[in-house]
Steps between C-alpha positions, in 0.01 A plus 500: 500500500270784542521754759329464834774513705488476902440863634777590737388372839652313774668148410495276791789264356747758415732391747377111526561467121839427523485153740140437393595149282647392855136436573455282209718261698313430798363153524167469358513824236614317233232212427281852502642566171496150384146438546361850319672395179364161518172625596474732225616267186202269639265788532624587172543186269256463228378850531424785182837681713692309620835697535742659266477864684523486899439803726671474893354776684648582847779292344773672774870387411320248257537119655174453392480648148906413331392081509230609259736695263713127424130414287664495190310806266279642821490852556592548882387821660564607854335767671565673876410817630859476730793628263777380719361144461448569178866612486621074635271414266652627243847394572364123472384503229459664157243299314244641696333848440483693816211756546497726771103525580254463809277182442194786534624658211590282254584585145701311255519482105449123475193299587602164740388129458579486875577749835621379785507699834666299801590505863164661643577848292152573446437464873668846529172673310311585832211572312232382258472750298907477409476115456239573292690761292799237494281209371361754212885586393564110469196431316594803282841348454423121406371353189225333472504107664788683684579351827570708877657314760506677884518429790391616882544451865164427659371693804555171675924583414463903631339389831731214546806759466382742729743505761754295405866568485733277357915549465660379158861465427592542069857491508653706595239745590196467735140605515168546781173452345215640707175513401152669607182489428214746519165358546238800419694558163604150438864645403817330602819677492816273494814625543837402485846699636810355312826464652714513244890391536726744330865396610506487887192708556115415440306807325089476621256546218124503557240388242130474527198473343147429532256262406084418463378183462205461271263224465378228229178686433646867440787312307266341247227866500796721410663234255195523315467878501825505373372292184708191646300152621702301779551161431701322779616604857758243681586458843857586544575523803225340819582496883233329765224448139496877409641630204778752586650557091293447173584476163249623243418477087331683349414591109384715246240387309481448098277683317291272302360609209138518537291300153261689286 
């Protein structure tokens, strides 16, 4: 891998990183996983790139990106800006390479047949002009015919959060998810504190981040900037007929040779 590593800024999940996979368990996580794969080796079947080199950005302690790595022959690359989840991550597993970079600031040695990015990471860009910036480091990192597979919570999902609190119990800890959501800026901040059980006591850990919704039409215009051309966008999640998740494709174009 080539250098590019995260500067030396706050990480969010340093202390989450450890119990993070408990939230793989909750009921209805898992089919999320499930259904990207499937989704992707139909988006991708019959295509000039089809697979062989994968790249999982925001891939945290890796649930998404390891299934990948059993393709027998693929080239499995995971890449998080959090070292501590890096840090699980590698514990799991050793046939992936793990590459400590910011999505923003992407640089690898390898060009990819396909990058993922999963569970609304690229909401956390609160601007255009990053997302644009991030969509220019994928194009720069996939092949041509290559194949980018995101996804997003809708502003539809940031307004329905605002406000609500919810108690979970991962045994044996416990967490408080509150959420807000600023109209004029269109930023929602979630944030979770952690109680986490160590022996007879509970030790509180607070993580949050924020998140921008962005819509279909500034989706597709900085795509396209970028050098990439959307191709699909999927309803993942809908509640009362509005679409609160999507799931997008996009691609980078062949270069045809032009005829004399």
């Amino acid at each position: 891998m080539t250098g590019g590593r995260t500067p030396a800024v706050r990480d969010p999940y340093a202390g989450l990183a450890p119990v993070y996979d408990l939230l793989a368990r909750l009921p209805g996580t898992r089919p999320f996983y499930r259904r990207w794969r499937q989704h992707l080796r139909s988006a991708a079947a019959g295509r000039a790139a089809a697979g062989t080199i994968l790249v999982d950005l925001a891939c945290g302690t890796g649930n998404s990106t390891i299934p990948w790595s059993r393709k027998r022959g693929w080239t499995v690359i995971g890449v998080d800006r959090s070292a501590a989840m890096l840090r699980v991550a590698r514990r799991k597993s050793r046939a992936v390479r793990w590459v400590h970079q910011d999505l923003t600031a992407l640089s690898l040695d390898v060009r990819a047949d396909l990058i993922t990015c999963h569970f609304d990471a690229l909401n956390h860009v609160l601007d255009e002009r990053t997302l644009g910036r991030a969509f220019r480091r994928v194009a720069a990192a996939l092949r041509p015919g290559g194949l980018f597979q995101f996804d997003l919570n809708t502003i539809h999902m940031l307004r329905w959060l605002d406000g609500r609190e919810k108690l979970f119990h991962v045994r044996p800890h416990w967490f408080t998810a509150c959420n807000t959501f600023d109209r004029p800026s269109g930023v929602a901040t979630f944030t979770q504190h952690w109680f986490i059980r160590t022996g007879r006591r509970f030790e509180r850990r607070v993580v949050s981040v924020q998140e921008r919704a962005f819509g279909d039409a500034v989706i597709t215009r900085l795509l396209g900037g970028a050098g990439l051309r959307l191709l699909t966008v999927e309803t993942q999640i809908e509640m009362d007929g509005k679409p609160m998740r999507k799931l997008y494709v996009a691609a980078k174009p062949v270069r045809r040779a032009v005829a004399h």
